[in-house]
C-alpha positions as a Python dict, from the first residue, in 0.01 Angstrom:
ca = {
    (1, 'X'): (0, 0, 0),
    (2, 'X'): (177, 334, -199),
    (3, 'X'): (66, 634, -44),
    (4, 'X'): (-28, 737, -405),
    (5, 'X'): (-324, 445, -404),
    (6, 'X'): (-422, 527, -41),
    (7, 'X'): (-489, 894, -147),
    (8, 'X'): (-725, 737, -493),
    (9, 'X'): (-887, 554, -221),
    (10, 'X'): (-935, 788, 35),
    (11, 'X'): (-1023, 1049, -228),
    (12, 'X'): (-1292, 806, -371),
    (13, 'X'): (-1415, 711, -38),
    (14, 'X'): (-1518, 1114, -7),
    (15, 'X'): (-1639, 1152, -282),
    (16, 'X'): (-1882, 864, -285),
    (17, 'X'): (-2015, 982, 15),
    (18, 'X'): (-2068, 1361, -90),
    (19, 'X'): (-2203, 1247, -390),
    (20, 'X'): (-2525, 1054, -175),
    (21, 'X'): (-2534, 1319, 25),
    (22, 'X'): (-2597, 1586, -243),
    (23, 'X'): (-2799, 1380, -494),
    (24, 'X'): (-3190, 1387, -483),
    (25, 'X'): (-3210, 1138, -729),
    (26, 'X'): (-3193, 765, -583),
    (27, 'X'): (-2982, 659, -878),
    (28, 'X'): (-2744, 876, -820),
    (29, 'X'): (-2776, 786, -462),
    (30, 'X'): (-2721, 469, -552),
    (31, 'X'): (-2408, 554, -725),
    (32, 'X'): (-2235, 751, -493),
    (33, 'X'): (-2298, 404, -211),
    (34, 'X'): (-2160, 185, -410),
    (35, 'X'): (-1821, 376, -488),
    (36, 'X'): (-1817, 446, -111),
    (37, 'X'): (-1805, 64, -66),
    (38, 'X'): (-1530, -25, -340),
    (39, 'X'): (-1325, 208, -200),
    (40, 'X'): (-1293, 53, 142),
    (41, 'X'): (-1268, -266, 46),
    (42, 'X'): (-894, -242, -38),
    (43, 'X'): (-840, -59, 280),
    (44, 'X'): (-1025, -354, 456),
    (45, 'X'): (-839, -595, 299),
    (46, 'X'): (-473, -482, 283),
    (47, 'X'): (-346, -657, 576),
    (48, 'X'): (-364, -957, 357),
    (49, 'X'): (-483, -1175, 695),
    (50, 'X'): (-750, -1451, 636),
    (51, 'X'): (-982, -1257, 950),
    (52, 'X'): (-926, -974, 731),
    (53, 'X'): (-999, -1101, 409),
    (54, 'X'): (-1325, -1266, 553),
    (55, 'X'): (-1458, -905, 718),
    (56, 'X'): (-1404, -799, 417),
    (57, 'X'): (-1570, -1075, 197),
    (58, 'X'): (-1849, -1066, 477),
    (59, 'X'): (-1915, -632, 407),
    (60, 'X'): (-1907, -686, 79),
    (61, 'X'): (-2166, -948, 26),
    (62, 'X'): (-2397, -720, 294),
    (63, 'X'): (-2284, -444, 116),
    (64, 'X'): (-2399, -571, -190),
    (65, 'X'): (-2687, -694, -100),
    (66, 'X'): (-2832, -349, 49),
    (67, 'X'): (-2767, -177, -233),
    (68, 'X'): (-2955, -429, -498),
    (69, 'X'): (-3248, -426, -253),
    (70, 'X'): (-3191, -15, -279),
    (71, 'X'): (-3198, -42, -639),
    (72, 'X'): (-3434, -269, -639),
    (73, 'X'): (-3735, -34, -409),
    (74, 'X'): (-3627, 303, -596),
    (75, 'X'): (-3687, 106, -913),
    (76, 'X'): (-4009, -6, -769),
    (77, 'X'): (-4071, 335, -617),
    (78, 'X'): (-4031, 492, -988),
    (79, 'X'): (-4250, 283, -1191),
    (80, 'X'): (-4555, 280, -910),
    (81, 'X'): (-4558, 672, -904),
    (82, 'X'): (-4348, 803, -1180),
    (83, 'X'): (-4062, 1009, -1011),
    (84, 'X'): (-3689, 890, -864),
    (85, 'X'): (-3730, 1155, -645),
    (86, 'X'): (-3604, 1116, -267),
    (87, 'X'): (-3772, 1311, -112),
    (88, 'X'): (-4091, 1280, -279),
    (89, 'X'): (-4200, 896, -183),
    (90, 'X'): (-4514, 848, -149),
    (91, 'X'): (-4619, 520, -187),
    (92, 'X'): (-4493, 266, 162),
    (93, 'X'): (-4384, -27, 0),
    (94, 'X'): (-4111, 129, -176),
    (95, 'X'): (-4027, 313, 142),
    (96, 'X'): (-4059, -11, 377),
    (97, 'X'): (-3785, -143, 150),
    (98, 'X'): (-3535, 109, 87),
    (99, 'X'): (-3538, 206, 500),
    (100, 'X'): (-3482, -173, 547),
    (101, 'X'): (-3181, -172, 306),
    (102, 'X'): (-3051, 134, 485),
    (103, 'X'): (-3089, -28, 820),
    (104, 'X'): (-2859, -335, 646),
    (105, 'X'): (-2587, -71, 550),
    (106, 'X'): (-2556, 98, 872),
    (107, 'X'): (-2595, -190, 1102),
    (108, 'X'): (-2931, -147, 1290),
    (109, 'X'): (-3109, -432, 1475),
    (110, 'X'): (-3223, -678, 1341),
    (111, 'X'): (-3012, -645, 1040),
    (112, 'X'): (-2664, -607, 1264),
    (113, 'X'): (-2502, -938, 1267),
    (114, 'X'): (-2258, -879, 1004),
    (115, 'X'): (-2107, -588, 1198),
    (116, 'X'): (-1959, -708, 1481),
    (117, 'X'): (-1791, -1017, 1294),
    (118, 'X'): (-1634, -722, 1066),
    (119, 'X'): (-1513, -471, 1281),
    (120, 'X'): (-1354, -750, 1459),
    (121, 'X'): (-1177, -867, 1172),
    (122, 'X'): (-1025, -515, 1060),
    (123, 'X'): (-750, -289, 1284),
    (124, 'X'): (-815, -15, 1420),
    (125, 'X'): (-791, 266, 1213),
    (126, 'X'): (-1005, 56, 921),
    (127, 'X'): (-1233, 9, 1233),
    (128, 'X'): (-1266, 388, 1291),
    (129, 'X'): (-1353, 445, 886),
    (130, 'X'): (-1611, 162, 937),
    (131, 'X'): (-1747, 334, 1231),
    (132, 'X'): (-1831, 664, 1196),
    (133, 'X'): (-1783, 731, 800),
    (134, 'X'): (-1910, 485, 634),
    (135, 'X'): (-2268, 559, 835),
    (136, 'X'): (-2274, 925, 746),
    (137, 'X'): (-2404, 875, 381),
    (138, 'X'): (-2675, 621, 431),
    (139, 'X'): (-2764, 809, 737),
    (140, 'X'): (-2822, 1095, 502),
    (141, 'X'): (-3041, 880, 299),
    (142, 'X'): (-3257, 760, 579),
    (143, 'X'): (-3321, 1152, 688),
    (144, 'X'): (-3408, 1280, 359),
    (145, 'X'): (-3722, 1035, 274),
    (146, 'X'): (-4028, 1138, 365),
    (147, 'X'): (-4282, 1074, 485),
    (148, 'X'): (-4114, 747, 682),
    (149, 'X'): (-4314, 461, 857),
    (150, 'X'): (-4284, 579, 1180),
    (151, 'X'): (-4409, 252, 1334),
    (152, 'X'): (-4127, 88, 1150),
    (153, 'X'): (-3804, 350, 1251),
    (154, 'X'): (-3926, 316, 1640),
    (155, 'X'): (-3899, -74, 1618),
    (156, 'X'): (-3590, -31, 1415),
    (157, 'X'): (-3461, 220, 1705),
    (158, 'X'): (-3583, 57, 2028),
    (159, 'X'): (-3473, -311, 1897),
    (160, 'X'): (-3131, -214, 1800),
    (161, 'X'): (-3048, -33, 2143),
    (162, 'X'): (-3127, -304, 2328),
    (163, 'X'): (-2924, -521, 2100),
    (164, 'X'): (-2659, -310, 2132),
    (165, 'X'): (-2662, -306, 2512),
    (166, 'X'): (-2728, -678, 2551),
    (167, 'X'): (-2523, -812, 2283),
    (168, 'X'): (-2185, -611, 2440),
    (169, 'X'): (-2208, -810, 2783),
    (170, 'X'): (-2069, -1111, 2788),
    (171, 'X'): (-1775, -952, 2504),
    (172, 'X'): (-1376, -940, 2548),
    (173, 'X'): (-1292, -785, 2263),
    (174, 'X'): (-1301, -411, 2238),
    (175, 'X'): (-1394, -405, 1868),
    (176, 'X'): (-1678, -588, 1921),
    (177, 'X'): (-1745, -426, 2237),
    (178, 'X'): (-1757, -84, 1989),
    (179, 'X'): (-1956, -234, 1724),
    (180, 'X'): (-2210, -334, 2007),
    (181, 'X'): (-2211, 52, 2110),
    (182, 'X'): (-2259, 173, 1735),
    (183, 'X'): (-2545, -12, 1671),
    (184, 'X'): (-2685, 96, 2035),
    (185, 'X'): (-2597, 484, 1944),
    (186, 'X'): (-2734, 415, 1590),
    (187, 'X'): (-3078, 309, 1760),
    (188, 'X'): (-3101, 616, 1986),
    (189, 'X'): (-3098, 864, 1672),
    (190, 'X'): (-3342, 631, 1457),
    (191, 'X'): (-3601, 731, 1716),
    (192, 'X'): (-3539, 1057, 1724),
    (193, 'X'): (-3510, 1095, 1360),
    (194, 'X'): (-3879, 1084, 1246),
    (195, 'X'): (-3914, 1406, 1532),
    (196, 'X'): (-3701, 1638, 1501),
    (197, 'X'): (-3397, 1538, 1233),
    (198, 'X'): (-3168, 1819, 1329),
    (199, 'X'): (-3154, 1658, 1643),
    (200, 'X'): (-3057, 1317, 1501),
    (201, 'X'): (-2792, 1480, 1297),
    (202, 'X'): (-2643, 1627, 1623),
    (203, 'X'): (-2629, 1305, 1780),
    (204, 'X'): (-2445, 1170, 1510),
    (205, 'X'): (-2168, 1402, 1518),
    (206, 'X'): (-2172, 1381, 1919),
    (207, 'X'): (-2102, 995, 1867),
    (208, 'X'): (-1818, 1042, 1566),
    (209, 'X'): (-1636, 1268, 1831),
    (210, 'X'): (-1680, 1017, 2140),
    (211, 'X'): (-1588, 695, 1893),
    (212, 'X'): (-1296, 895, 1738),
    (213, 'X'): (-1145, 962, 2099),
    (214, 'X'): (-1203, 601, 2185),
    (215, 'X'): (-1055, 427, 1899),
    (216, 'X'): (-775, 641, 1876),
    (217, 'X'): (-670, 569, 2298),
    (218, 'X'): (-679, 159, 2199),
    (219, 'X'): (-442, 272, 1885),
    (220, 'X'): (-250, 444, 2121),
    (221, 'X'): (-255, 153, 2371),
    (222, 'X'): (-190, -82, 2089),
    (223, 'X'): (-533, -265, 2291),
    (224, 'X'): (-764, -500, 2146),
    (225, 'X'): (-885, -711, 2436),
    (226, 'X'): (-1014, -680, 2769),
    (227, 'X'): (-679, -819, 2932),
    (228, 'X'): (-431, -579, 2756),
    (229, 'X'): (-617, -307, 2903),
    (230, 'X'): (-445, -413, 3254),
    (231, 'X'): (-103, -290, 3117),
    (232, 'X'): (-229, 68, 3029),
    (233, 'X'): (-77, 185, 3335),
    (234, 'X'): (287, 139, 3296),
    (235, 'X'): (235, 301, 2880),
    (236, 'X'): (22, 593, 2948),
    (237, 'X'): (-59, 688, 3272),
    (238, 'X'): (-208, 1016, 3248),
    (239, 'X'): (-422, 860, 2903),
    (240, 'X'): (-522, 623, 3116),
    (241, 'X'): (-665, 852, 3418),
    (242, 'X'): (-895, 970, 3099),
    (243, 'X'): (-1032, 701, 2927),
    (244, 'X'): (-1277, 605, 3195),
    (245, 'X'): (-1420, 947, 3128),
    (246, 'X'): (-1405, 876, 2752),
    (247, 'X'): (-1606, 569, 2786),
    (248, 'X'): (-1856, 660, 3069),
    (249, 'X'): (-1948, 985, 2778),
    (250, 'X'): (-2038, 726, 2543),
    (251, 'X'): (-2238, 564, 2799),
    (252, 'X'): (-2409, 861, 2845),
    (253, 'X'): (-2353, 987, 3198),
    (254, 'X'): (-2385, 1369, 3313),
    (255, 'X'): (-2199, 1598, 3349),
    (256, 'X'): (-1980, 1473, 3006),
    (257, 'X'): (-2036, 1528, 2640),
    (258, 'X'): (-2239, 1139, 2598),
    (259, 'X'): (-2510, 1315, 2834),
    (260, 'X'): (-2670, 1597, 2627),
    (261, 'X'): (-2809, 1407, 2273),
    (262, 'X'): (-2918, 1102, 2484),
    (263, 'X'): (-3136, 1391, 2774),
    (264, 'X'): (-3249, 1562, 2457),
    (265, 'X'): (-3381, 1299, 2281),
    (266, 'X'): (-3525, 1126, 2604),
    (267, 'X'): (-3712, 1502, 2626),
    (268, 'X'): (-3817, 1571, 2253),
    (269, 'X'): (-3983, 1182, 2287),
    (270, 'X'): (-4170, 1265, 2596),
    (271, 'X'): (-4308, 1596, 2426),
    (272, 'X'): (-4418, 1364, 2161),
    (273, 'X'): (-4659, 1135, 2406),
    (274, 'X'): (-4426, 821, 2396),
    (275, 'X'): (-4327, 749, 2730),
    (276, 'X'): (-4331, 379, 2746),
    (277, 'X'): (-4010, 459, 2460),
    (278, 'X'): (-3843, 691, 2616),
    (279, 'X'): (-3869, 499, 2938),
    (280, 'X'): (-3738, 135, 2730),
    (281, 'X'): (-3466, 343, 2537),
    (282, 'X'): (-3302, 509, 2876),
    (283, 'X'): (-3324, 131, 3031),
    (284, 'X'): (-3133, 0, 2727),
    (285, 'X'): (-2904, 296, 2796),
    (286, 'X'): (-2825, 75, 3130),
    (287, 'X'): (-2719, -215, 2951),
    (288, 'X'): (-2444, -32, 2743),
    (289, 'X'): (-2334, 175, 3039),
    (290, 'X'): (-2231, -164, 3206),
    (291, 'X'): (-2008, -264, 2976),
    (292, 'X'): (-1839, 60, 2955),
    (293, 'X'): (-1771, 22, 3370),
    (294, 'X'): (-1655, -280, 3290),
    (295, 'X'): (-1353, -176, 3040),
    (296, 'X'): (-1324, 156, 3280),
    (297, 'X'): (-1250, -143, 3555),
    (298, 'X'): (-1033, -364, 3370),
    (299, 'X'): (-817, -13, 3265),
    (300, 'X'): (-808, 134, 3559),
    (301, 'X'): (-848, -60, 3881),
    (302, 'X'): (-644, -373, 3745),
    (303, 'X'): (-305, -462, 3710),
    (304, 'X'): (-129, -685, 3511),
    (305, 'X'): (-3, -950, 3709),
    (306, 'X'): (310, -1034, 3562),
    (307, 'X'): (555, -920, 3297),
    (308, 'X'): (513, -982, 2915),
    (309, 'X'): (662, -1197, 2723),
    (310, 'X'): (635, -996, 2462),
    (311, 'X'): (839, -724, 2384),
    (312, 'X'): (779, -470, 2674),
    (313, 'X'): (621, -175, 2432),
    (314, 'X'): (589, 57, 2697),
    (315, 'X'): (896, 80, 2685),
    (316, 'X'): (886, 213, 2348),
    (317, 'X'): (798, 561, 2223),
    (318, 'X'): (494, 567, 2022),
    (319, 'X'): (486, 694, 1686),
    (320, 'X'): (151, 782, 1689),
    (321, 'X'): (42, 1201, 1669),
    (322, 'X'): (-120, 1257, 2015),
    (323, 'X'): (-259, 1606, 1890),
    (324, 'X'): (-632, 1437, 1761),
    (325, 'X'): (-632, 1208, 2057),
    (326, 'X'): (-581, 1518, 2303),
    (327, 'X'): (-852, 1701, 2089),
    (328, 'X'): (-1116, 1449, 2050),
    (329, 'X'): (-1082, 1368, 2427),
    (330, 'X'): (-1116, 1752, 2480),
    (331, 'X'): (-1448, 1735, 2302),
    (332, 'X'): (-1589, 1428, 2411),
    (333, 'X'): (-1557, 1582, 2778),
    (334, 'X'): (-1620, 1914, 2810),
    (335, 'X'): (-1904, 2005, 2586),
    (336, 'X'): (-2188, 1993, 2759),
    (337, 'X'): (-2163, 2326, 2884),
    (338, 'X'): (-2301, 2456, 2523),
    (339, 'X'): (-2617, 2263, 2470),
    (340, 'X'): (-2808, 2573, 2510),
    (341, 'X'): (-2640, 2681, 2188),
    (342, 'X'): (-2714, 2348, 2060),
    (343, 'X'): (-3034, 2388, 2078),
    (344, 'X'): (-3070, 2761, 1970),
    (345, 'X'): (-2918, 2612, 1615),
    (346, 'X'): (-3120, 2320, 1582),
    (347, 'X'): (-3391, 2584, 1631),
    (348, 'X'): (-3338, 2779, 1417),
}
């Protein structure tokens, strides 16, 4: 691909998303999605690979089919009460539909199965686009309607974090592995988001920084299974040592980054009376952590038994910048230490 088409489509792929994220009107909403979704598609599909080419027909077609049903409820929405407003729905069928469309463009249980067969399909980098990107505009979306079924967003929630935890057991292969954890991070700021939205926004972020870090150590690694992990040792040593901490702070565990949305949100849900949620939510959290001790295992406390016989990379310099990698890790470790500032903005 020229670099002069990668910077239409990268270009296009912001815009889109600024565009939904600006508009109040759902057509225009609408409009700024579905640019957001042409313009990955060549980026998804430019390896020219059949696996490729199917993730790609598969987010289309899901693609696609959120954003008629989208189209569809605003349209609905419009001629039962006489506004395209977003944030002024009033009526709950329309709103039923459109937050179930959302939940099939960012990947939420029940609607998830299309994105662990994509991610899986697409490299890394495409991967990290997929991930954290392409959720920030219908994310948007889902915060700015009101008033939500709330009955509705804590099924949505509590379903897909269990999903997420149970679903990334019994997986080898680290994209799927991170799809698995998106749709169980996903899940933890759907609850949240009917409470206190500032909150949910944070916890976005928190997880773009944490997924970031961890994509970018596999690029570095050149890793996408289980078993390759076992030969981190003789490429990175020292990158190795860290990504253990990387992946236990998306698992959540004190006193790392991971920790502070996931004891927030566990807090703000006991202050609203649900208990029983906050209890199921930070048992889910269990499932997830496992497989995260289970990569930190397989990177750290393994070794590969024999040589390659492949060429021996680590042998080879990588061509990769290490300056994000350093700074994302930075991040996703270290700042707990402000959540009182945290919450002094979200307070604010």
């Amino acid at each position: 691909m020229s670099p002069f088409t990668l910077l239409i489509l990268l270009f296009s792929l912001g815009l889109g998303t600024i565009i939904t994220m600006t508009s109040s009107h759902w057509l225009l909403a609408w409009m700024g999605l579905e640019i957001n979704t042409l313009a990955i598609i060549p980026l998804m599909a430019q390896k020219h690979h059949p696996r490729a080419v199917e993730a790609t027909t598969k987010y289309f077609l899901t693609q696609a089919t959120a954003a008629a049903m989208l189209l569809f409820a605003s349209t609905t929405n419009a001629w039962i009460t006489g506004q395209w407003e977003i944030q002024q729905m009033t009526h709950p069928l329309p709103t039923t539909m459109i937050t179930l469309a959302l939940a099939l463009k960012i990947g939420l249980a029940p609607t998830h199965a299309w994105l662990p067969e994509v991610l899986q399909g697409l490299d890394l980098t495409t991967g990290l686009i997929l991930s954290t990107w392409q959720k920030l505009a219908p994310f948007t979306l889902l915060m700015q309607i009101h008033p939500t079924n709330p009955t509705l967003l804590i099924l949505l929630g509590l379903t897909s974090t269990l999903v997420g935890g149970w679903g990334g057991l019994n997986q080898t292969q680290l994209r799927k592995i991170l799809a698995y954890s998106s749709i169980a991070h996903l899940g933890w700021m759907t609850l949240i988001m009917q409470f206190l939205p500032s909150l949910a926004f944070m916890t976005l972020l928190t997880y773009f920084i944490m997924t970031f870090s961890t994509f970018l150590v596999f690029k570095l690694n050149n890793t996408t299974n289980i078993n390759t992990l076992a030969t981190s040792w003789t490429k990175t040593p020292t990158l190795t040592a860290l990504t253990p901490l990387v992946l236990l702070s998306l698992g959540g565990l004190p006193p790392l980054t991971g920790f502070m949305p996931k004891w927030l949100i566990l807090q703000e849900l006991s202050k609203q009376e649900l208990a029983l949620v906050a209890t199921t939510a930070a048992l889910t959290a269990l499932l997830s952590l496992y497989f995260y001790l289970r990569l930190s295992y397989a990177m750290t406390l393994t070794m590969s038994p024999n040589n390659t016989s492949s060429i021996t990379c680590w042998r080879l310099y990588s061509t990769q910048h290490t300056l994000p990698t350093a700074t994302s890790i930075t991040a996703t470790l270290l700042l707990l230490p402000i959540t009182p500032a945290v919450i002094a903005v979200m307070n604010y």
